[in-house]
C-alpha angles and dihedrals in degrees: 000000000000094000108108121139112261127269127218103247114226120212112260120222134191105263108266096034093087126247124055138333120214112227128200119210122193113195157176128212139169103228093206096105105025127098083215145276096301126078122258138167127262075004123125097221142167099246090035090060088036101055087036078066107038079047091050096042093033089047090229133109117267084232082075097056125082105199107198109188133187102229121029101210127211134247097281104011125107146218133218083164113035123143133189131155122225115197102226124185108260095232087059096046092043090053098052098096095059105177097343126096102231118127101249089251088065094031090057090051094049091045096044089050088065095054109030117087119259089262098062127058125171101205099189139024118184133162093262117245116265106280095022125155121167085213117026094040098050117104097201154339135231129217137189122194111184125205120196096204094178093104093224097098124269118291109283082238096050092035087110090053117030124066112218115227115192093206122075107242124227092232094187106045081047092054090052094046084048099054091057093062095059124101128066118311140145097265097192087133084069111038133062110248126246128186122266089001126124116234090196111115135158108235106206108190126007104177125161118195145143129267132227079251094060089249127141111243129195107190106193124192127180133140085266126323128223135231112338092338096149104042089056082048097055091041101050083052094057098066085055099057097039082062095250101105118046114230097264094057100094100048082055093058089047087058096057100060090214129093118256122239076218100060107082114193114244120250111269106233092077094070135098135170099222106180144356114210116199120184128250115313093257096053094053099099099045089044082052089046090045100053099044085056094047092054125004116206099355125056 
């Protein structure tokens, strides 16, 4: 989930002007094997792959490269809309194409695609918008967590990103539940605490639903979340729809600001981060300005 430590922004220019040029990189990843988005020793991690093969492609060392993503994920979950930017140096970026004749946004992705593992795909590199920054600009960030209750095990092909769950759920008893939790409230009873971080978030959409597939679907919307937000989401709804919690349960540990010994934090490999939405061009720096006041080192 969105809770990563700030980053110092560095001021974007045009290639050939000198400096730096501010690059955005929209990406997929399976989480499986991964210990994360953030960086961490002895730790195979998102950013840690990620920066290893701008290094490599850019001819510079990863230790050089702030990546400053929109969404910190978490050990297991994965992304088909992640975002993060990356400040290059502009001779670097200008030179990409080499003799081809891609433009250096297609050329990095090409060129990122020979040397990145097969669970791991930037799908597109462009020199970012003024005012751009993948986390503090964003407006919000979408989540799908996705349930097999058939109680025969998830599909082999989907093994990596459905949790199984061995009792029938009650979907819509789950999906009203959901919807009373929305608004904006101080969510500490379902985020780790960390210190000096707010836990208040607006939760825009909590709608649970079943797919064509049969699967159970939570699909989980807010300006950003905090540590483990929507596994614990996900876990104090599926009482409720097993029968064992009645509807009104949740808003009541909501209400508490603590977490609950009887949330249990749902497993991470059901989780996706689907999509990132940013506003109009011209509104990206006071969204990012916005959002740094609102809420300093923790969106």
């Amino acid at each position: 989930m969105t809770h990563e430590a700030a980053v110092p922004s560095s001021t974007a220019v045009e290639p050939g002007h000198g400096g730096l040029v501010r690059v955005r990189l929209d990406l997929d990843y399976d989480g499986t094997d991964f210990a994360g988005w953030a960086a961490q020793p002895g730790q195979r991690t998102v950013a840690g792959a990620l920066s290893e093969a701008l290094a490599t492609v850019l001819r510079t060392t990863p230790d050089t490269l702030d990546l400053v993503v929109a969404g910190r994920t978490d050990a297991g979950v994965h992304a088909t809309g992640q975002v993060c930017h990356v400040d290059v140096e502009a001779q670097a970026w200008s030179a990409l194409p080499g003799r081809s004749r891609l433009e250096p946004g297609p050329a990095l992705v090409r060129r990122l695609a020979g040397v990145l593992a097969p669970d791991v795909r930037v799908r597109a590199a462009r020199v970012a918008l003024p005012g751009f920054d993948a986390r503090f600009s964003a407006l919000r960030r979408r989540y799908a967590y996705r349930l097999d209750d058939a109680g025969v095990g998830a599909a082999p092909l989907r093994r990596r990103d459905v949790v199984a769950h061995r009792r029938p759920l009650d979907v819509p008893a789950m999906d009203a539940a959901a919807r009373e939790l929305l608004g904006l409230h101080d969510f500490a009873a379902f985020c780790r605490r960390r210190e000096g971080a707010t836990t208040v978030r607006t939760l825009l959409e909590y709608h649970w639903y079943r797919d064509a597939d049969g699967l159970v679907v939570a699909r989980v919307v807010a300006d950003a979340f905090c540590h483990s937000m929507v596994r614990a989401l996900v876990g104090a709804l599926l009482p409720v729809g097993e029968g064992r919690r009645d509807g009104a349960w949740p808003c009541r540990v909501l209400a508490g600001r603590v977490r609950h010994p009887a949330v249990t934090v749902a497993p991470a490999l059901g989780l996706v981060l689907e999509e990132v939405t940013y506003p109009p061009d011209a509104d990206l720096a006071a969204r990012a300005r916005e959002s740094r006041t609102a809420r300093g080192s923790c969106p």
